[in-house]
Backbone bond lengths (Angstrom), bond angles and torsions (degrees), N, CA, C in turn:
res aa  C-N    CA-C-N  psi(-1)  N-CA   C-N-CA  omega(-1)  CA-C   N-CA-C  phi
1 X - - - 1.454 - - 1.534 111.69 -
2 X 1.564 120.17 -33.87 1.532 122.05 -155.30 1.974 75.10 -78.94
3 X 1.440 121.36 -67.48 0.923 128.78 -147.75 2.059 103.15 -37.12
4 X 1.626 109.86 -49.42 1.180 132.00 -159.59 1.128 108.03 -48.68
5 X 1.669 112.22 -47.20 1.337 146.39 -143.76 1.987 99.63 -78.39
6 X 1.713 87.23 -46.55 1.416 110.91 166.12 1.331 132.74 -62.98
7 X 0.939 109.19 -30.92 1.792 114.72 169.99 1.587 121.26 -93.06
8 X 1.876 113.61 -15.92 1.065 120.27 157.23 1.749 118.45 -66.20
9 X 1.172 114.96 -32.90 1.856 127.23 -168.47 1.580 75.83 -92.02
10 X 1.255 161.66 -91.60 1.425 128.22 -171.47 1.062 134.40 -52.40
11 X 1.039 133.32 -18.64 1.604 121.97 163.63 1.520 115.61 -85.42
12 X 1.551 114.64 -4.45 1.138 110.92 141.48 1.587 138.12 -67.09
13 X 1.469 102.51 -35.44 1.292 101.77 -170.46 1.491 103.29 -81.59
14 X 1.587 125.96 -21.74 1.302 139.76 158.31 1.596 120.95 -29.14
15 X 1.552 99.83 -49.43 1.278 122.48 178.17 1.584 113.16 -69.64
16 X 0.845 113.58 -53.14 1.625 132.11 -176.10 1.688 102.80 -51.13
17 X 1.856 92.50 -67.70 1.627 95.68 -172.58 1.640 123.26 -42.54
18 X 1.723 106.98 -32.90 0.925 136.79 -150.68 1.921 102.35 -83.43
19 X 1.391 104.41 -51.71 1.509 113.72 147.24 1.272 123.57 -46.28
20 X 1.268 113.01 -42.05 1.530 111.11 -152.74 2.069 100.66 -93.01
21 X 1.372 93.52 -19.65 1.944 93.11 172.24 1.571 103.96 -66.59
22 X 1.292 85.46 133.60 1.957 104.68 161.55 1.790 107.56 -54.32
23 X 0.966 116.79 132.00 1.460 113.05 -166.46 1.935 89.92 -96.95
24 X 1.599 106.87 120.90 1.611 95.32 173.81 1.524 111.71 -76.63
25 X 1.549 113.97 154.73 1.067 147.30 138.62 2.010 111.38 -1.26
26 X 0.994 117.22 90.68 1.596 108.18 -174.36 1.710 90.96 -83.45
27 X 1.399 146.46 -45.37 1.082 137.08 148.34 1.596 122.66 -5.91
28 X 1.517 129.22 -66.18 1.443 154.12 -177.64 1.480 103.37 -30.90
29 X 0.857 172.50 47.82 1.276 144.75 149.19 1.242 155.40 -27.34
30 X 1.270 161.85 124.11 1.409 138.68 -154.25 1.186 137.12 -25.38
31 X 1.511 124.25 96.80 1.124 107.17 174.01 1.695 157.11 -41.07
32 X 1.288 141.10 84.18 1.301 123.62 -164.23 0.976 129.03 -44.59
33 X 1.123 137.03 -44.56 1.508 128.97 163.97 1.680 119.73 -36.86
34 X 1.528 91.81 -51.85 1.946 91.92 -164.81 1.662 94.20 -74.02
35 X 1.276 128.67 -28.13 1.557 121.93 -170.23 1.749 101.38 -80.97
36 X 1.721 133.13 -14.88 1.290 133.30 -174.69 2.248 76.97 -75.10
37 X 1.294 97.57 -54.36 1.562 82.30 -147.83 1.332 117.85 -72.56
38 X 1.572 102.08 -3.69 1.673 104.76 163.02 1.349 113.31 -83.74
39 X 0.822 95.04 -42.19 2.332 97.75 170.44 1.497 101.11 -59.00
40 X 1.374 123.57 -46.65 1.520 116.18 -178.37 1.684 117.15 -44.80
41 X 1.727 99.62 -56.60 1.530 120.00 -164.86 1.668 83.03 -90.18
42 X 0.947 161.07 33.69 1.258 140.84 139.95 1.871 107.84 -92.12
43 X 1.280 96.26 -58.21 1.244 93.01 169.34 1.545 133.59 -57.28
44 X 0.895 103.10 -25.05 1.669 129.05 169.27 1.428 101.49 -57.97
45 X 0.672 136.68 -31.70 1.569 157.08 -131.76 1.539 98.67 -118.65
46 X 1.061 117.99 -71.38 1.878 124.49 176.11 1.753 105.93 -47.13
47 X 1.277 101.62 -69.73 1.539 113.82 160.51 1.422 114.94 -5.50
48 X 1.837 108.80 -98.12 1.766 126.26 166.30 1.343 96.74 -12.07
49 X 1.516 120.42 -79.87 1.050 129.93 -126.02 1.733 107.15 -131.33
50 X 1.163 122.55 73.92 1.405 128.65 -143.84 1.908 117.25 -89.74
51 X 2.106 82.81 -14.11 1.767 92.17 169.43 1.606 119.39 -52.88
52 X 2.174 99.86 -42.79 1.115 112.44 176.18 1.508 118.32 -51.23
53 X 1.248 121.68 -61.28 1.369 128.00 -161.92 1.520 100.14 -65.86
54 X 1.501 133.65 -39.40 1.730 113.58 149.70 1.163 126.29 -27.72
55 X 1.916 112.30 -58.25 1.279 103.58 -165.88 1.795 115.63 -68.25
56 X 1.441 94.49 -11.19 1.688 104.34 -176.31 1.360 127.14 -95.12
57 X 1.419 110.03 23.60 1.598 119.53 -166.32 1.346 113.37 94.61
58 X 1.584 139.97 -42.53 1.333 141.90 -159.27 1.244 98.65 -83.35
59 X 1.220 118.21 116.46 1.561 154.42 152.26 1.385 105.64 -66.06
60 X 1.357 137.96 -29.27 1.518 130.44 -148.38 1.847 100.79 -73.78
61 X 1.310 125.89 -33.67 1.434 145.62 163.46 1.173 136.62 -71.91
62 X 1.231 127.96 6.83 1.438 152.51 -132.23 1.523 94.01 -89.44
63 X 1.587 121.93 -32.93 2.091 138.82 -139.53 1.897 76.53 -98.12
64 X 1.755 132.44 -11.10 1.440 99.44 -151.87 1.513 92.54 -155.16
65 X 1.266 100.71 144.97 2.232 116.22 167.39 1.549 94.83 -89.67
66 X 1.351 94.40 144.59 1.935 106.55 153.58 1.417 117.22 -26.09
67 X 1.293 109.83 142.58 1.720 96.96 154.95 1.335 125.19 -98.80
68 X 1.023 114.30 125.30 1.475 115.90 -177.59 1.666 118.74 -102.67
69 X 1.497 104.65 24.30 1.641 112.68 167.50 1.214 93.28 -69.05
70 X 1.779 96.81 157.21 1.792 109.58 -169.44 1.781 105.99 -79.97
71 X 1.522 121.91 1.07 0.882 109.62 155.80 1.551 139.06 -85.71
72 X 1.339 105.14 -24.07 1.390 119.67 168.00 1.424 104.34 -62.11
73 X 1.506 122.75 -44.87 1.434 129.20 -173.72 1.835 100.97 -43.35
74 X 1.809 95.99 -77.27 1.545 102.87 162.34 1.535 120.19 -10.74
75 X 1.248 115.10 -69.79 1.276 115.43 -155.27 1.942 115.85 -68.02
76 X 1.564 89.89 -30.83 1.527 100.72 -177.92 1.889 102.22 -74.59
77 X 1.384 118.14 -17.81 1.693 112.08 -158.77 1.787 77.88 -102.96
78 X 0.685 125.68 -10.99 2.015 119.92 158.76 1.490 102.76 -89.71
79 X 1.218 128.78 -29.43 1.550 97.38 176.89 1.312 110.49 -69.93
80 X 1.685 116.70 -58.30 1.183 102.71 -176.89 1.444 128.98 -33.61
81 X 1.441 137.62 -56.41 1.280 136.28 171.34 1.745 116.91 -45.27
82 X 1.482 117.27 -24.32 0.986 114.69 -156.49 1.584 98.13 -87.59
83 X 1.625 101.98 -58.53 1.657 109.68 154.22 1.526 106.41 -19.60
84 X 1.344 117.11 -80.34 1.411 127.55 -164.07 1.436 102.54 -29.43
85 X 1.723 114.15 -58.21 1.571 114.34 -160.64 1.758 102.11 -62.25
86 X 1.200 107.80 -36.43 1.647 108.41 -163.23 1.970 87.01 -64.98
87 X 1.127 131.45 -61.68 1.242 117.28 -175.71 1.511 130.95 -46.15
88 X 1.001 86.52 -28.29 1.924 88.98 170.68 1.220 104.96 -79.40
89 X 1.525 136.81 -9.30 1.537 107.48 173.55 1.334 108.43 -76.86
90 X 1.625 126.58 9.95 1.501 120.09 -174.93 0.996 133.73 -83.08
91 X 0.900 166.26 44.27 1.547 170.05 -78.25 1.618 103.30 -111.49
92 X 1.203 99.24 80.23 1.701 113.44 173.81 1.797 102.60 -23.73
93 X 1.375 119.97 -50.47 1.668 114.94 -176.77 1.353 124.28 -40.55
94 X 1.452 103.41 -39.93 1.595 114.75 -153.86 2.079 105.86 -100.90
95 X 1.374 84.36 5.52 1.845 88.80 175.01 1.276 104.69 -109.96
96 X 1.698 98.42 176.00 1.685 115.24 166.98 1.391 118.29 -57.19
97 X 1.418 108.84 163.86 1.435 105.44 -177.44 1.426 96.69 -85.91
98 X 1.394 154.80 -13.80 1.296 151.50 95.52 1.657 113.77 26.68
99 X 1.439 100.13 -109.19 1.217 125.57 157.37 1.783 109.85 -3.73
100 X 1.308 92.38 -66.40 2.221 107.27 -174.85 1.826 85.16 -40.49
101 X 1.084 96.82 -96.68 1.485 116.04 176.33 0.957 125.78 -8.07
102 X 1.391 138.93 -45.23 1.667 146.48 173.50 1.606 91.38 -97.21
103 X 1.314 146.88 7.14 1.598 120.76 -175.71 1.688 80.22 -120.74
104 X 1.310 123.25 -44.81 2.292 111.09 153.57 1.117 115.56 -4.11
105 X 2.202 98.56 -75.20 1.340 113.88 -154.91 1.048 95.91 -69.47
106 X 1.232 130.81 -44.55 1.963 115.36 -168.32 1.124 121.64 -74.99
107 X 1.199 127.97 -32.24 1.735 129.02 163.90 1.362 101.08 -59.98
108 X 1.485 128.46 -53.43 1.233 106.28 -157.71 1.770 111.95 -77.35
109 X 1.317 117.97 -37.76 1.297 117.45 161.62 1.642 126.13 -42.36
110 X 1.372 109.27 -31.68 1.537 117.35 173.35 1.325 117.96 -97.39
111 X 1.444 108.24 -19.34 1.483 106.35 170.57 1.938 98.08 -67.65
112 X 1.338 126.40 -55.51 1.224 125.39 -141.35 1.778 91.40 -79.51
113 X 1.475 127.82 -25.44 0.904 123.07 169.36 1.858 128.21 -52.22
114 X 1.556 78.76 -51.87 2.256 89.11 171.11 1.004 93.86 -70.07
115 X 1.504 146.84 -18.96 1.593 93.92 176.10 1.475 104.79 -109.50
116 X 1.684 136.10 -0.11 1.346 115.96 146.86 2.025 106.29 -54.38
117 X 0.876 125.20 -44.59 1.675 114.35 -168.13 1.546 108.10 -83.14
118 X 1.257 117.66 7.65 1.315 122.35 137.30 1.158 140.59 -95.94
119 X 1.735 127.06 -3.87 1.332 127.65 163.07 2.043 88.48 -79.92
120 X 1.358 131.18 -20.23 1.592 113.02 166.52 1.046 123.74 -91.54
121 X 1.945 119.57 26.16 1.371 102.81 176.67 1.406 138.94 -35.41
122 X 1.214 132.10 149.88 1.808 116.53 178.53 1.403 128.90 83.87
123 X 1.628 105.44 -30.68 1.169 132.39 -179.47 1.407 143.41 -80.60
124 X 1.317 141.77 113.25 1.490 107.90 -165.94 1.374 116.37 -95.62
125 X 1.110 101.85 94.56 1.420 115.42 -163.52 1.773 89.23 -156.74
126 X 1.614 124.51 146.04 1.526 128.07 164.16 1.874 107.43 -155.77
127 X 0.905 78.10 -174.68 1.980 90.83 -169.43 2.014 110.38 -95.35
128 X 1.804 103.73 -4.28 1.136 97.40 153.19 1.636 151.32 -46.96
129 X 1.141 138.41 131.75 1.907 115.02 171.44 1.151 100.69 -21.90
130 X 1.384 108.59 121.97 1.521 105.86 160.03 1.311 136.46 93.27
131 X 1.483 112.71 -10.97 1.338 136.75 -160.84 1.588 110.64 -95.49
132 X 1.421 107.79 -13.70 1.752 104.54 -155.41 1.858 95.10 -94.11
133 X 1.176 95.65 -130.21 1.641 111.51 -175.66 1.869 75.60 -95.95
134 X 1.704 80.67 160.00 1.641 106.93 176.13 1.504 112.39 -95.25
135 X 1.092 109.71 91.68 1.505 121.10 165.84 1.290 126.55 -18.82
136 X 1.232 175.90 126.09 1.624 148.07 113.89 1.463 106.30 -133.90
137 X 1.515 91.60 141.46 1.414 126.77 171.21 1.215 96.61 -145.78
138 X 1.904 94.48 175.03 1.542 91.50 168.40 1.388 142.13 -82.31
139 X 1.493 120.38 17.28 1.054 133.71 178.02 1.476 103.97 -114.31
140 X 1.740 130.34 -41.68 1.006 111.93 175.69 1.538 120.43 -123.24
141 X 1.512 149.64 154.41 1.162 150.09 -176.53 1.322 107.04 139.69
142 X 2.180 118.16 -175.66 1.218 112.57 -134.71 1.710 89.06 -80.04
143 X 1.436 135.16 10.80 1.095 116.32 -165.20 1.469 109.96 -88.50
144 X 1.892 95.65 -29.44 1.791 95.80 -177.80 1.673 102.93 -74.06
145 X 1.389 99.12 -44.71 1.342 100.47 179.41 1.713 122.96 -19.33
146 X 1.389 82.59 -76.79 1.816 100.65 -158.55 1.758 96.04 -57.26
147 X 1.655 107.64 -26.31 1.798 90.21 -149.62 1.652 82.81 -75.00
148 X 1.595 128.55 -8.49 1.774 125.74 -162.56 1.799 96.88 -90.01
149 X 1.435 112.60 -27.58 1.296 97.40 151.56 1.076 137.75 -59.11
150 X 1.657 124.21 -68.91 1.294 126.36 164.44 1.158 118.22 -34.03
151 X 1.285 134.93 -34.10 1.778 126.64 171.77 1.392 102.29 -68.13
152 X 1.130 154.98 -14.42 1.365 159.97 169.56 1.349 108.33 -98.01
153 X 1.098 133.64 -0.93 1.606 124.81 -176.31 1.823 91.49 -96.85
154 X 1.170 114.27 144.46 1.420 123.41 169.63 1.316 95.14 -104.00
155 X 1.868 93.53 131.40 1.465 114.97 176.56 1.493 107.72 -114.20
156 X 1.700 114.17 90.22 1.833 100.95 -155.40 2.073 82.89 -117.90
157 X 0.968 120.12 -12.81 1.679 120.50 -179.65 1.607 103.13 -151.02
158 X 1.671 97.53 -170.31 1.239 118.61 -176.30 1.403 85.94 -62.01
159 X 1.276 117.76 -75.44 1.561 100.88 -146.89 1.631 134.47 -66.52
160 X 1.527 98.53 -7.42 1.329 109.05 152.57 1.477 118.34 -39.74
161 X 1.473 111.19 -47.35 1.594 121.31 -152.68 1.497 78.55 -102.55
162 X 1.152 156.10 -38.93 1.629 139.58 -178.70 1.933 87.49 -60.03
163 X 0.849 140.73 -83.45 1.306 161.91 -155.47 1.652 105.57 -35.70
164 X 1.501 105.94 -37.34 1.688 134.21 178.77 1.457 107.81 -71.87
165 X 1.313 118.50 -69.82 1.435 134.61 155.42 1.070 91.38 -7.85
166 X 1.726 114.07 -110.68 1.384 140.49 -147.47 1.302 125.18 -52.91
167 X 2.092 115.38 -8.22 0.888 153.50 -178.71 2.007 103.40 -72.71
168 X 1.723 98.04 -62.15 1.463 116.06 174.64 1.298 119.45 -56.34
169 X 1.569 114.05 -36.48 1.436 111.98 -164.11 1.370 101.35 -87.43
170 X 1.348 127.37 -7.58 1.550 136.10 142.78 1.840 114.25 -55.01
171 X 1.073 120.02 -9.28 1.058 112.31 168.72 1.860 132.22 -34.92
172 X 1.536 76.06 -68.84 1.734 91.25 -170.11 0.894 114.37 -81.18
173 X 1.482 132.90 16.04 1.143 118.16 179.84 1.702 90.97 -122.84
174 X 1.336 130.56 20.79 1.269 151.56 161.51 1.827 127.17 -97.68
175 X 1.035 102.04 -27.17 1.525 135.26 177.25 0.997 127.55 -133.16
């Protein structure tokens, strides 16, 4: 009975929520603006952090590691905020119900980021890949790391393997 009673008061509140959402726009279609600045900050993104864009298909970064000088740190704990401001000019109303959904995820992912890179104010340290304290154990650190790159790096010529190299000798100044 308790259980019954229980699945009736959620499929009520099911009902309710379900009323109570703004119904989007089937008209609306993707916005260009908000999809330039997700293509911007995605790519932006491979760039920073170029281990990623290996593990993600992009070869174009293959020769280099992140920098993790405290100025690079700097520069990434200002994008985020800066990102942040450009998202608030969006007016969740006037997009896809799509659109709602990915302009959420990116505020809220960048919101929760500024304020981890604000418990490091001053610090060069941020909540970017890569940015925090250096991890290692034996399950995680730069050793699993790098070798999960190299299994993703395509080695099809020389310059693959020049590109690999010059990649490593970035090491130590990563670790």
């Amino acid at each position: 009975m308790p259980s019954r009673l229980l699945s009736i008061a959620f499929l009520g509140l099911c009902a309710l929520a379900a009323v109570a959402a703004p119904a989007a726009d089937p008209a609306l279609g993707p916005d260009p603006a908000l999809h330039a600045l997700f293509d911007r900050e995605f790519r932006r993104a491979q760039e920073e952090f170029p281990e990623i864009a290996t593990l993600q298909g992009n070869h174009a970064f293959n020769d280099r590691l992140h920098d993790k000088s405290p100025a690079a740190i700097a520069r990434r704990k200002a994008r985020v905020k800066a990102v942040l401001r450009e998202l608030e000019a969006f007016d969740p109303a006037r997009l896809s119900g799509q659109d709602r959904v990915s302009l959420a995820m990116m505020r809220d992912d960048l919101r929760r980021r500024d304020a981890m890179n604000a418990l490091f104010e001053g610090l060069p340290f941020g909540d970017g890949p890569g940015d925090g304290w250096l991890q290692v154990s034996p399950s995680f650190g730069p050793h699993n790391f790098l070798a999960m790159v190299a299994r993703a790096t395509p080695f099809r010529d020389a310059r693959d393997y020049e590109r690999y190299v010059k990649r490593l000798e970035a090491v130590p100044r990563v670790v």
